[in-house]
N, C-alpha and C positions, 0 to 999 in steps of 0.2 A: 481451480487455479488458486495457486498461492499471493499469486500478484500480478499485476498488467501492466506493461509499461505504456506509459502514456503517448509514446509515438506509435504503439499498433492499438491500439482500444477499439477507434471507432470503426475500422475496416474489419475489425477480427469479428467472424462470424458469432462466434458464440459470446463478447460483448457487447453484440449492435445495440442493440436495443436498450440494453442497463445500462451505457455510456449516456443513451437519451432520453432515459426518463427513470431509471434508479439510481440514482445518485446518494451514496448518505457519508457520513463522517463516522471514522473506529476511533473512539479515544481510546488512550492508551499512555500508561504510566513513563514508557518507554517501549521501545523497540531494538533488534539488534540485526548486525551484521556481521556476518564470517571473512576474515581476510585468509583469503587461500591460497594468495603467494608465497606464504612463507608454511611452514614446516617446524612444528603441529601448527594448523590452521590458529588464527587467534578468535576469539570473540569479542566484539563490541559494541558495550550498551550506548543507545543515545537517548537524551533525555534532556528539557529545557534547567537551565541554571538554574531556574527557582524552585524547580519542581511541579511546578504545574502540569495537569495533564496534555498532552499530544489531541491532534485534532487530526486523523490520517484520514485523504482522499478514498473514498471507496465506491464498490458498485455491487446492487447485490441481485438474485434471482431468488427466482421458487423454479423449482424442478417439481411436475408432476408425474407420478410412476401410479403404474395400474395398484400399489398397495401403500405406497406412501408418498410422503409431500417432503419435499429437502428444500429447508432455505437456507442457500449460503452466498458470501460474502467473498471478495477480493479488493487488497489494497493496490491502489495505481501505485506505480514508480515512475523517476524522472531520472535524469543524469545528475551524478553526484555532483554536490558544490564544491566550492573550495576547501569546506571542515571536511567532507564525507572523499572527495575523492582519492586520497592516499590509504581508507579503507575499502573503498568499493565503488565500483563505476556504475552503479545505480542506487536510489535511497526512495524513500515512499517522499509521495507529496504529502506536506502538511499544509496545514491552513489555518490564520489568524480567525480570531471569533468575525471582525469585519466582515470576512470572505466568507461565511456560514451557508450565506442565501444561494 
């Protein structure tokens, strides 16, 4: 999965369990969103004023298969805010350095 949104995580079967105990943080220079009401689609980057890196909510697993081991990662999403909603009705959770633990 590409992303989770944060109101189905913890019922969603195949995140039970990394909602409750894999938890980690994607940094990330920025990230983007597609507005696709309009015609060609637009693209847009977000990214903090100063530049600083991104701190996206995340959840990750390990998949064991009879010949290899897959560890991967999904960013949570929330409902866009006031900057994000005229681009998109969903945006990833970020989180300040405080909120880390």
């Amino acid at each position: 999965m590409i992303n989770a949104r944060v109101e189905t995580v913890a019922p969603k079967s195949a995140l039970r369990v990394a909602y409750k105990i894999r938890r980690c943080l994607i940094p990330a220079g920025s990230c983007y969103k597609w507005k696709r009401d309009v015609e060609p689609k637009q693209l847009h980057f977000i990214l903090k004023h100063d530049g600083s890196p991104l701190a996206l909510a995340g959840l990750w697993e390990t998949w064991k298969g009879p010949d290899k081991t897959i560890q991967s990662c999904t960013i949570v999403t929330t409902e866009a805010n006031s900057l994000m909603t005229e681009r998109h009705h969903h945006m990833p959770v970020t989180l300040d350095p405080q909120d880390f633990d």
